[in-house]
Structure formats: structure tokens, C-alpha cells
GUZAVEX-474227 format. One record per residue: residue in one letter; z, y, x of N, C-alpha, C, O, CB in turn; residue number from 1. Coordinates in steps of 0.02 Angstrom, whole numbers, plus 50000, padded with zeros to 5 digits. Glycine has a CB too. Layout:
N
DRENMI r    nZ    nY    nX   caZ   caY   caX    cZ    cY    cX    oZ    oY    oX   cbZ   cbY   cbX   k
DRENMI a     Z     Y     X     Z     Y     X     Z     Y     X     Z     Y     X     Z     Y     X NUM
...
This chain:
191
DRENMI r    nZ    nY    nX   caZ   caY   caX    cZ    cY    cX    oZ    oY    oX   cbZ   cbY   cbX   k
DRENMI x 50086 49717 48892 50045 49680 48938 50031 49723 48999 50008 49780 48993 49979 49656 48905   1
DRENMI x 50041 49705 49041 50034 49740 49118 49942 49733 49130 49898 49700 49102 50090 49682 49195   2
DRENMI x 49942 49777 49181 49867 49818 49173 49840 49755 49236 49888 49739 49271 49863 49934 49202   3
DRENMI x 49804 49735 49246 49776 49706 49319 49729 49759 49354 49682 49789 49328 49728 49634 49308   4
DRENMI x 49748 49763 49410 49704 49819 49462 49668 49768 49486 49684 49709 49487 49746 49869 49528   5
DRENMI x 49596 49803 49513 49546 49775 49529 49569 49782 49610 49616 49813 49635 49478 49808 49498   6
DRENMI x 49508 49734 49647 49495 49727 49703 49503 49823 49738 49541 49849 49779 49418 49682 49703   7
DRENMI x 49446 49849 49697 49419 49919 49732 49464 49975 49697 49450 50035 49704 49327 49935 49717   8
DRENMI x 49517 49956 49661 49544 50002 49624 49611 49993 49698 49625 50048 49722 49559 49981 49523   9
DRENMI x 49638 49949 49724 49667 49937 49760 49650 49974 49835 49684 50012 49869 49666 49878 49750  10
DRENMI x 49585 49945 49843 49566 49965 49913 49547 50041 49904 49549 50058 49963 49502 49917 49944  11
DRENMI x 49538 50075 49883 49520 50136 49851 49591 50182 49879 49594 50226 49922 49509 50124 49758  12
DRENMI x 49636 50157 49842 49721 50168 49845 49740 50176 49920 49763 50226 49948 49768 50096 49810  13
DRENMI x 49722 50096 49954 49739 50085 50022 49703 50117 50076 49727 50124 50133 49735 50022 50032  14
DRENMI x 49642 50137 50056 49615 50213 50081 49654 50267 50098 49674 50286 50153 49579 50244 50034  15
DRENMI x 49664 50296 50026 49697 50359 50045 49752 50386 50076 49769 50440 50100 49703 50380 50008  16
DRENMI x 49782 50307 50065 49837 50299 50084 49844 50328 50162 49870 50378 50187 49850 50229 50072  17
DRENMI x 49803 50263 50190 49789 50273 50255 49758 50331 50286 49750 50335 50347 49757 50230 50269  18
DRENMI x 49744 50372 50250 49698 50449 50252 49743 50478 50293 49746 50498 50351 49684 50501 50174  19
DRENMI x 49795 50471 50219 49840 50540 50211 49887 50539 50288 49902 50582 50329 49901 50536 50126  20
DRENMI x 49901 50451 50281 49970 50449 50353 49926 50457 50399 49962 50490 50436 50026 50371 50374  21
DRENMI x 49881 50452 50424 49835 50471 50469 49812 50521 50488 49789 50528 50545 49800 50452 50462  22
DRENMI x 49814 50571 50437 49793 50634 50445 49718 50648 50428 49700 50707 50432 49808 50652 50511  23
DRENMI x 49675 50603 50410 49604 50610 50438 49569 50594 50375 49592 50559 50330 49582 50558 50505  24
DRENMI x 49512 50622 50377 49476 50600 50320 49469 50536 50277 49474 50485 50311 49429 50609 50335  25
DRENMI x 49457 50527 50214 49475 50471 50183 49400 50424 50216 49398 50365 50234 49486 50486 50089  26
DRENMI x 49338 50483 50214 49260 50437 50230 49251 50391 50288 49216 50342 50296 49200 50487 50245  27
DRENMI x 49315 50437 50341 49344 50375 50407 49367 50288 50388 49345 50236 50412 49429 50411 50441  28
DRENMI x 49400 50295 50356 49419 50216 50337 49376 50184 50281 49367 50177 50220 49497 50212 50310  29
DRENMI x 49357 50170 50342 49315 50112 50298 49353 50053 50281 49411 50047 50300 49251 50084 50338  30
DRENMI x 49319 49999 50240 49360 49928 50203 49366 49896 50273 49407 49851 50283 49307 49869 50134  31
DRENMI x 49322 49920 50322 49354 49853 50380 49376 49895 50428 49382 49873 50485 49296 49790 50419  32
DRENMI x 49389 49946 50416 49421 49995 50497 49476 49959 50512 49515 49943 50468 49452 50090 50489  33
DRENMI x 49491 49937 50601 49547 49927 50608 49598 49981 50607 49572 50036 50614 49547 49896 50655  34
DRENMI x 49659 49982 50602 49697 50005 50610 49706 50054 50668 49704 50115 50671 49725 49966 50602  35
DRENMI x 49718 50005 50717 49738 50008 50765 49697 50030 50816 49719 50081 50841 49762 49964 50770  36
DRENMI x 49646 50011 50842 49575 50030 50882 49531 50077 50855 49495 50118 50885 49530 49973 50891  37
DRENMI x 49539 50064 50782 49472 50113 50749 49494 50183 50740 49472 50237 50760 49443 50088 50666  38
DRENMI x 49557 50160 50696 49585 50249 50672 49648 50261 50716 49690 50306 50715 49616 50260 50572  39
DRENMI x 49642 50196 50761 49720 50247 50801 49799 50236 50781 49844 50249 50820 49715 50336 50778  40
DRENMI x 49809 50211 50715 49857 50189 50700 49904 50170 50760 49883 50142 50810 49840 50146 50661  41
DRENMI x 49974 50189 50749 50023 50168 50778 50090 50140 50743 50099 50142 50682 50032 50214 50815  42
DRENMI x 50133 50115 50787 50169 50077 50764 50221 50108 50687 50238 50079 50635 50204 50059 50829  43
DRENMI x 50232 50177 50712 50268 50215 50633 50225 50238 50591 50241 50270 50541 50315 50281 50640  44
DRENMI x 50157 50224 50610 50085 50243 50552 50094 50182 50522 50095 50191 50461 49992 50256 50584  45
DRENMI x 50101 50119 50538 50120 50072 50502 50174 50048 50443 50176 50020 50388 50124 50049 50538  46
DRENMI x 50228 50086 50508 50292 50080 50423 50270 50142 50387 50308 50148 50339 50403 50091 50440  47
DRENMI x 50238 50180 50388 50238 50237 50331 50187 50220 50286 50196 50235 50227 50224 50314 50356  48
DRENMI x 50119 50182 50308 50070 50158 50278 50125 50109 50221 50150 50127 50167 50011 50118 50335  49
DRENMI x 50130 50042 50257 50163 50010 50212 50231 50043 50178 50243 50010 50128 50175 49950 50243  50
DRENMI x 50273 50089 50186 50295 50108 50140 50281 50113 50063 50289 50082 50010 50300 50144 50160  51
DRENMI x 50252 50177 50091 50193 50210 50041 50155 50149 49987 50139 50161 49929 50123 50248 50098  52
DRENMI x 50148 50106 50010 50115 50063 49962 50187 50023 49930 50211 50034 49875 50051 50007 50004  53
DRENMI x 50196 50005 49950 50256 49974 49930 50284 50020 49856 50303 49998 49802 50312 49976 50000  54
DRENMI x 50279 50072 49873 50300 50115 49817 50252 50125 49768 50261 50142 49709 50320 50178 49839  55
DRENMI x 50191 50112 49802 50132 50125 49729 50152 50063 49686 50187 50071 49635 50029 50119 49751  56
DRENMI x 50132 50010 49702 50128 49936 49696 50208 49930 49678 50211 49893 49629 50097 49891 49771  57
DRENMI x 50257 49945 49692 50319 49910 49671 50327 49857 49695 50345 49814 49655 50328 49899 49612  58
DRENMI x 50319 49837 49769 50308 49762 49805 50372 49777 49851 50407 49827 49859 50220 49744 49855  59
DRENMI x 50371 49704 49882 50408 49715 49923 50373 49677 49990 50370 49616 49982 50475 49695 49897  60
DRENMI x 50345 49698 50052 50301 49666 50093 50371 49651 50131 50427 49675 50133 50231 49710 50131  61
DRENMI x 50327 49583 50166 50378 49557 50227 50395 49606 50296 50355 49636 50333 50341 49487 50258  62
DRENMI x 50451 49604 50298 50484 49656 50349 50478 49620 50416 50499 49649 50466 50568 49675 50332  63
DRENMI x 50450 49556 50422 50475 49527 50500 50419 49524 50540 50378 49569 50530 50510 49451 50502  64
DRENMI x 50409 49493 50572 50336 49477 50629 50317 49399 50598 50338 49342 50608 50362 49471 50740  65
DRENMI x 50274 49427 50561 50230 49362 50528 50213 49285 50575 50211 49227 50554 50150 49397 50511  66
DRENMI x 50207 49304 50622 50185 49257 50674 50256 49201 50683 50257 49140 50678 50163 49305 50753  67
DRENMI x 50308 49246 50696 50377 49212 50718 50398 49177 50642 50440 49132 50649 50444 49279 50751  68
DRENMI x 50384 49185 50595 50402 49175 50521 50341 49106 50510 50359 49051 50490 50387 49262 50463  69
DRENMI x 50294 49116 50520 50234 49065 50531 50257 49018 50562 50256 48961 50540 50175 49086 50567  70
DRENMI x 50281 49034 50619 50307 48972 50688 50375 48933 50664 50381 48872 50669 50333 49019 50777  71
DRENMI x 50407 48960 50647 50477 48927 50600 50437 48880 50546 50428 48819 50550 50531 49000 50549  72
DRENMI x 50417 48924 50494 50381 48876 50448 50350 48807 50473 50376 48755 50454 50327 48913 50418  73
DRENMI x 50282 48803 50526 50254 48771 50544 50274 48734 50607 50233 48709 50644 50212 48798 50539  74
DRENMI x 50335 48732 50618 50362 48705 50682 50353 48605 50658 50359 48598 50598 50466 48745 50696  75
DRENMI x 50343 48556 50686 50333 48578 50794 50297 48605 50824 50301 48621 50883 50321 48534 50846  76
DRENMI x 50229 48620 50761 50165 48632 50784 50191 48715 50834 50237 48751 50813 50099 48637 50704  77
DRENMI x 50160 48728 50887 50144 48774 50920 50109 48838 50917 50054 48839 50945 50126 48751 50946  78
DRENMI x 50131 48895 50887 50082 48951 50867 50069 49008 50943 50026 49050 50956 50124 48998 50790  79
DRENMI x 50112 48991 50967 50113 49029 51042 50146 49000 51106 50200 48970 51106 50149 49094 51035  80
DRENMI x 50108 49013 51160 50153 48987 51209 50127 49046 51290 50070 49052 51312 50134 48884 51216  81
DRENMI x 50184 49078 51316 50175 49095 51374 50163 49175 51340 50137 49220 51372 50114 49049 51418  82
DRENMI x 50187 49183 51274 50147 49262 51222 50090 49258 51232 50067 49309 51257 50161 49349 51240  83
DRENMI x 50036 49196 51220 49971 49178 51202 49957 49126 51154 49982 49070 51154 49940 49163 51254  84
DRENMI x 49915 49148 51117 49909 49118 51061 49867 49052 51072 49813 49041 51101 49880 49164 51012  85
DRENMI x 49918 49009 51036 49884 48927 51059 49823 48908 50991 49821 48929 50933 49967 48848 51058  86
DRENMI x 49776 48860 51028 49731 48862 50984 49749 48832 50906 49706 48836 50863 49677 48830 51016  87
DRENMI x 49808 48804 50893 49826 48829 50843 49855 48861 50777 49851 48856 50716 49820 48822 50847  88
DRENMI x 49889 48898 50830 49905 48970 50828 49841 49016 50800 49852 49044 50747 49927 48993 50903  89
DRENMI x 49785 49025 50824 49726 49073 50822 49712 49031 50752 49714 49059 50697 49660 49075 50896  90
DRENMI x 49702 48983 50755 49673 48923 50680 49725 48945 50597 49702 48952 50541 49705 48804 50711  91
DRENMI x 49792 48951 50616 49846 48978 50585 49820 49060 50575 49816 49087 50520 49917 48965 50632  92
DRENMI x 49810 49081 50616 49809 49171 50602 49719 49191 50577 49710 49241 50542 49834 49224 50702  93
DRENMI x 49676 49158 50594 49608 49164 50565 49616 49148 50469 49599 49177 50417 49552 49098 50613  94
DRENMI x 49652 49087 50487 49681 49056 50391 49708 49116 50356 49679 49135 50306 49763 48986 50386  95
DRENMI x 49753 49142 50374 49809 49188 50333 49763 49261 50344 49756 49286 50288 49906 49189 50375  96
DRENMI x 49729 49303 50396 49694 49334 50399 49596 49343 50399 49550 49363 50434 49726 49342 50432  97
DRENMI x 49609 49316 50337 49540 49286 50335 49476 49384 50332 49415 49390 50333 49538 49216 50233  98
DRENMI x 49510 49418 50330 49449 49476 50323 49445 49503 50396 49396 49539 50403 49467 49547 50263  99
DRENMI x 49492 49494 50467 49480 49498 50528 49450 49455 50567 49458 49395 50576 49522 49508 50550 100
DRENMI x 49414 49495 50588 49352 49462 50644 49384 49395 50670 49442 49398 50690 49333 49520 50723 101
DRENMI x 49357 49342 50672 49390 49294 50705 49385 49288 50769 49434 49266 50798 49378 49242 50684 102
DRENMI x 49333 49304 50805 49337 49356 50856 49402 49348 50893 49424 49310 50936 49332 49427 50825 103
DRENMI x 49426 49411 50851 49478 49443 50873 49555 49367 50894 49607 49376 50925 49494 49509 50800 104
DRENMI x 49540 49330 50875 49586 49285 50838 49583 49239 50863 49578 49193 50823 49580 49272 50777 105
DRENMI x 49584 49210 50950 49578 49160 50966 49635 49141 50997 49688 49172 50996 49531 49154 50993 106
DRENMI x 49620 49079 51029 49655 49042 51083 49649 49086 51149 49598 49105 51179 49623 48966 51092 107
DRENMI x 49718 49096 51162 49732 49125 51229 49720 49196 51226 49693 49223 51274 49689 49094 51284 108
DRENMI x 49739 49235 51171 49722 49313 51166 49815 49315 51136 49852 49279 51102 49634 49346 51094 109
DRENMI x 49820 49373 51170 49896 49396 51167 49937 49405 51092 49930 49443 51045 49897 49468 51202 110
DRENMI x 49988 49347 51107 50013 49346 51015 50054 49404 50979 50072 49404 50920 50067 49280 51000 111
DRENMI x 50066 49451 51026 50096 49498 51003 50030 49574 50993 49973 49580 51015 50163 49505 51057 112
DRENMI x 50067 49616 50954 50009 49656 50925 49962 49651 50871 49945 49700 50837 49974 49661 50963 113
DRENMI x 49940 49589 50862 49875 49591 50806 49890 49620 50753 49846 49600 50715 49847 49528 50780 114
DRENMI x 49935 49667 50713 49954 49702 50694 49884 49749 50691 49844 49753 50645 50013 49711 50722 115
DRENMI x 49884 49777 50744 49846 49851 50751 49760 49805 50733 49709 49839 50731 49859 49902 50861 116
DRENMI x 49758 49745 50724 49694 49714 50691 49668 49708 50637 49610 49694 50624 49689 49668 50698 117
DRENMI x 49739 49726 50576 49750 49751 50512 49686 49790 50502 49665 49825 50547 49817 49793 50506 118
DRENMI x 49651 49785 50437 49599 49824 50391 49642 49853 50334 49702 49851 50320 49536 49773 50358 119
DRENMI x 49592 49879 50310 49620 49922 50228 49620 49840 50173 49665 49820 50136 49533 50007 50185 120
DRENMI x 49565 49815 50185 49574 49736 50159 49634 49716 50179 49665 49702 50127 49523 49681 50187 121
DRENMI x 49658 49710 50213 49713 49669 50241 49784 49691 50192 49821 49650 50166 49722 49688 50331 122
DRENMI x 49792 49761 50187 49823 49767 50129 49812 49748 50082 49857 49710 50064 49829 49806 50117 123
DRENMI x 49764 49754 50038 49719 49735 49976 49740 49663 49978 49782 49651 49935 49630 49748 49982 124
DRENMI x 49725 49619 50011 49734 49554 50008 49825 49548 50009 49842 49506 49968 49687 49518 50073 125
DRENMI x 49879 49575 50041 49947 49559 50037 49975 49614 49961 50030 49614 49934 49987 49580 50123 126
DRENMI x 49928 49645 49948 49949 49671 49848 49925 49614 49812 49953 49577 49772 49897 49754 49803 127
DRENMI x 49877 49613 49831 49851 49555 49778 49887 49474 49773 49882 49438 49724 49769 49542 49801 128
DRENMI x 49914 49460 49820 49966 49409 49825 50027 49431 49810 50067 49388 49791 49969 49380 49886 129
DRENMI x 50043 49475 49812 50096 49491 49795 50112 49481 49728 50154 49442 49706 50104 49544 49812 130
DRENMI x 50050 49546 49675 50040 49564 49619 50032 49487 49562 50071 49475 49516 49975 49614 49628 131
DRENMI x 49967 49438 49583 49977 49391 49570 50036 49337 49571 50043 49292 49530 49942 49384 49588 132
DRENMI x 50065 49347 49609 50151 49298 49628 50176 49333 49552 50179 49295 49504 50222 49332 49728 133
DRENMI x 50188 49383 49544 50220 49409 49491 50218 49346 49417 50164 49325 49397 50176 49487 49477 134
DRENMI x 50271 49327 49392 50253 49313 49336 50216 49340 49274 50209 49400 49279 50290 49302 49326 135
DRENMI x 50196 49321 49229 50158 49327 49182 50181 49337 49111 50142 49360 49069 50124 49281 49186 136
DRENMI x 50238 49323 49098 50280 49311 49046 50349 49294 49048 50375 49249 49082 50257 49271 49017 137
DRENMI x 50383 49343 48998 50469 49305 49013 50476 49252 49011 50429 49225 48981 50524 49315 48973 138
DRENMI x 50528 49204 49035 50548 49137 49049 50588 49148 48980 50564 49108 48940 50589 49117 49129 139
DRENMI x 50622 49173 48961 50667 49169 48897 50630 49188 48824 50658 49158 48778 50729 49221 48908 140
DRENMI x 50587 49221 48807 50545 49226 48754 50468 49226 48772 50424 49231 48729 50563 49285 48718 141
DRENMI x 50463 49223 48802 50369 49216 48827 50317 49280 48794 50261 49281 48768 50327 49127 48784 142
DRENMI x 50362 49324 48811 50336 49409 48806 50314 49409 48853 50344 49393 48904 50379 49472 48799 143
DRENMI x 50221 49437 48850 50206 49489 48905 50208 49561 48921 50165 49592 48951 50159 49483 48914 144
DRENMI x 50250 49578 48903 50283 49642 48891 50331 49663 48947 50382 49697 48938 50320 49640 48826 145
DRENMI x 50318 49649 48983 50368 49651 49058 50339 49715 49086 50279 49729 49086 50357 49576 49124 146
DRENMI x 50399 49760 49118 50380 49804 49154 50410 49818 49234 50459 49782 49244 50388 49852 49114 147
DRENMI x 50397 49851 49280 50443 49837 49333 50501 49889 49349 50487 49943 49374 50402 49829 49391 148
DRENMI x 50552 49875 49339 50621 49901 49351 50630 49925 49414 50646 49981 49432 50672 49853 49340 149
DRENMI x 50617 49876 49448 50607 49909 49540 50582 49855 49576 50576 49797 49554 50687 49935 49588 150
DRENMI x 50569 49873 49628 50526 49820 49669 50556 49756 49654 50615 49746 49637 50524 49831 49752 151
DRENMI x 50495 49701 49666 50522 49622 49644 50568 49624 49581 50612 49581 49582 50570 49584 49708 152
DRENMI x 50567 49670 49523 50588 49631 49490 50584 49674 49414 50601 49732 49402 50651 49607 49522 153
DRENMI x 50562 49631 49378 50527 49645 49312 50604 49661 49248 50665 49651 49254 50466 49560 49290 154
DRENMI x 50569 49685 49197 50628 49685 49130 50560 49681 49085 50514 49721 49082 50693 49771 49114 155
DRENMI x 50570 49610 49046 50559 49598 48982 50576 49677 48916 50629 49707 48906 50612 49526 48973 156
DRENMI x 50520 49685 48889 50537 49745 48854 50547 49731 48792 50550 49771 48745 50494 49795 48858 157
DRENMI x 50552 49655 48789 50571 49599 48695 50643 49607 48694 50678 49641 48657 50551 49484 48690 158
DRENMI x 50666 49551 48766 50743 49534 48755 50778 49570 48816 50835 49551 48830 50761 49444 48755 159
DRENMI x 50758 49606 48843 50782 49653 48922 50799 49611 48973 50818 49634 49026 50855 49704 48918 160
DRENMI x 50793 49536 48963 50766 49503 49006 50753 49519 49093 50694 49532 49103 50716 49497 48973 161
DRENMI x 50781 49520 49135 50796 49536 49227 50733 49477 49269 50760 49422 49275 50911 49502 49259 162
DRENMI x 50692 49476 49284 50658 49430 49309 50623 49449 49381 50579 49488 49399 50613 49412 49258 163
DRENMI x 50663 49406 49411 50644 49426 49500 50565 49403 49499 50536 49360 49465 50700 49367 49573 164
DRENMI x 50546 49438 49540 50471 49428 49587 50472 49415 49662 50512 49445 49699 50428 49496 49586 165
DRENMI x 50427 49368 49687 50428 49345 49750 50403 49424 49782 50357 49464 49772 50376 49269 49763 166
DRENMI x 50451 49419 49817 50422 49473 49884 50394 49421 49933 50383 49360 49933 50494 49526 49932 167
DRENMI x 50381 49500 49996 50330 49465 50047 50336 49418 50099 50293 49401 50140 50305 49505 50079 168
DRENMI x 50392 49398 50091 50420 49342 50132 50433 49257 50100 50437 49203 50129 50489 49373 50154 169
DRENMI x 50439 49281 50013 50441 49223 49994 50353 49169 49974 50332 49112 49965 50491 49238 49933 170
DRENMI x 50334 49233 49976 50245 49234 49974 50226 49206 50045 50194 49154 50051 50204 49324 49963 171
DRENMI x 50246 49244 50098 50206 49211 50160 50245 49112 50182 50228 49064 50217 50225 49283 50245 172
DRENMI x 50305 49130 50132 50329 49045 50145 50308 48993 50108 50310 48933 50122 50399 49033 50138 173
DRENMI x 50279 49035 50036 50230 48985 49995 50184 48973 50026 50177 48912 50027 50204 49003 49935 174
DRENMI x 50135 49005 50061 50061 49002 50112 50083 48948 50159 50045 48901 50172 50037 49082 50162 175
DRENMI x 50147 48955 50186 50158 48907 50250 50172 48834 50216 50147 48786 50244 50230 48935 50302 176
DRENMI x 50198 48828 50177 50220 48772 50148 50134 48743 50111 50112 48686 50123 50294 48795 50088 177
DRENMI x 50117 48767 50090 50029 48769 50064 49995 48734 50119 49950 48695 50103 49988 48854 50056 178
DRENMI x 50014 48743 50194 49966 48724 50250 49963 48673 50247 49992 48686 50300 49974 48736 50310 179
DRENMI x 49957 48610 50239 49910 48572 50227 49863 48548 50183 49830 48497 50193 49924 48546 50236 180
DRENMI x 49858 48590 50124 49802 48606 50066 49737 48646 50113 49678 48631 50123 49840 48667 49994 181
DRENMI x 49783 48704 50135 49743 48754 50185 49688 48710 50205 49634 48702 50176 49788 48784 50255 182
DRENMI x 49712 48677 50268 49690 48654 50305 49613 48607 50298 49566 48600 50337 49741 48630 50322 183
DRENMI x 49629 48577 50218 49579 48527 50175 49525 48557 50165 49468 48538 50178 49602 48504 50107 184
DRENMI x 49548 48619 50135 49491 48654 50094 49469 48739 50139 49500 48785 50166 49531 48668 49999 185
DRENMI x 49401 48722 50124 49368 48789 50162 49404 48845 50150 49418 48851 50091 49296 48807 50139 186
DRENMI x 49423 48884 50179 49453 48950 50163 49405 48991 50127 49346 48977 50136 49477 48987 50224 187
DRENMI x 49423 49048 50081 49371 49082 50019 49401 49170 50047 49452 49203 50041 49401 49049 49903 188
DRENMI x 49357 49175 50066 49362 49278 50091 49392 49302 50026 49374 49287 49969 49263 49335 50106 189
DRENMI x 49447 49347 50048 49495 49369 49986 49437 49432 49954 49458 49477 49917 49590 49406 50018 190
DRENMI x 49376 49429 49971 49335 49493 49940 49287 49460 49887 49248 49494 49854 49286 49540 50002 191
């Protein structure tokens, strides 16, 4: 049976994480430091951050620009126009980033970047979707005895059993395809 990590056992992780590629003390990052404005983060502090986790976690996060992956999904609707975020566009990115300031997250604020708007939550919340996506049991004997072989993808330790896991792209296309449930029901803070 696979272990479940907690909320703070996670964010704890996504701390140090961020410490270490940062250089800077762990007491600096706080659960809502941005990235980007607070600690400075830059664009290869990012792929090394998400590396690094990727390898704790055994995940596989989405490699593309979430926004452009959003806009495909949700087309005709409009997530940007003019590289400004249409109002709903900002309505779309407040939904999927529910622990950033909404604030930050409007109509007519520049659609490129929000990246550097990223928290230590913000990770926490794309493990935890991730981790959860994971199945629960083999499809061929209904062992929970699964362990992970390598990212996205599990081995049954009954029948050796190969069982893929949604990575972070097939996860952010379940969310998009989800949008009109979204939309019904109040959104619930991933904390």
C-alpha cells in the first residue's frame, strides 16, 4: 500500500526545495511567497525547482505554457487577446490557481509571465493532483501493492503488472474538460 503525504509533509518538501535552488534560507519561503517578486525566482530557478520535485514525487508536471494549453482546451472561448488577459481568461486562471491573489489575476493584466505568481502552494496543489490522479489499485488483480517504476508509471508488486499514470498535461486536460462543473460549483482552496 503506498504511503499518502500530507498537505504539510508536501509543502515542507516544496520549501526546501525552493531554499536550496534559491540559495536562501528555508524561513524565507513562506506557503505564499511568490516566486517570482518575493524570492526572485527566475526563469531556470523554475526548471530546476520543478525538476527537483518531479524527482521527489516521481511526477511528471506539464512542460508547456498552461495558458496556451487552457486556450486550445477551452476554445472559442477567449483566454487572451492583444497578450492581455480577457476577463475570461482571468475567471479561467483565478479557477485553476485558486491559492494566488486574485488580485493578481485579472482582466487586462499581461497573459504572459504569471508564472513568477507561483507559491510553494502552487506546487503542493499540482503534487497533489498529480499524486491523487495516480491509481489506487491494479486493473488486473486489484492489488494495492503498486510501486513506482519511474515517473507516471506504477508496477503492481502481485502480478508485475505496468500501469501508466496521468502526467501533468493529461491532468490539466481533465480540469479543462471539467470546466463546466467548475464553473457550477464554488471553487474549494486546495488548503
Amino acid at each position: 500500500m503506498r504511503t499518502i503525504t500530507s498537505d504539510q509533509q508536501i509543502l515542507d518538501r516544496v520549501q526546501r526545495t525552493i531554499a536550496e535552488v534559491l540559495r536562501i534560507p528555508v524561513e524565507q519561503v513562506t506557503p505564499d511567497s511568490l516566486l517570482g517578486e518575493n524570492l526572485g525566482a527566475e526563469s531556470l530557478d523554475f526548471v530546476e525547482i520543478q525538476f527537483r520535485l518531479e524527482t521527489d514525487y516521481e511526477v511528471e508536471f506539464y512542460q508547456g505554457i498552461m495558458l496556451d494549453k487552457l486556450a486550445e482546451l477551452l476554445a472559442p472561448q477567449k483566454l487572451e487577446e492583444n497578450n492581455l488577459l480577457t476577463q475570461f481568461g482571468a475567471v479561467v486562471l483565478r479557477l485553476r490557481m485558486p491559492e494566488v491573489d486574485p488580485v493578481r489575476l485579472q482582466e487586462g493584466q499581461p497573459a504572459a509571465g504569471f508564472e513568477t505568481f507561483y507559491t510553494p502552494w502552487t506546487w503542493v496543489r499540482v503534487i497533489k493532483e498529480l499524486l491523487s490522479a495516480r491509481p489506487q489499485e491494479c486493473p488486473n488483480c486489484q492489488s494495492d501493492q503498486l510501486r513506482t517504476a519511474k515517473p507516471s508509471v506504477l508496477v503492481c508488486q502481485k502480478c508485475r503488472t505496468e500501469i501508466g499514470c496521468p502526467t501533468g498535461e493529461e491532468c490539466l486536460e481533465a480540469w479543462g474538460r471539467a470546466w463546466p462543473n467548475l464553473c457550477q460549483e464554488p471553487q474549494k482552496s486546495s488548503r
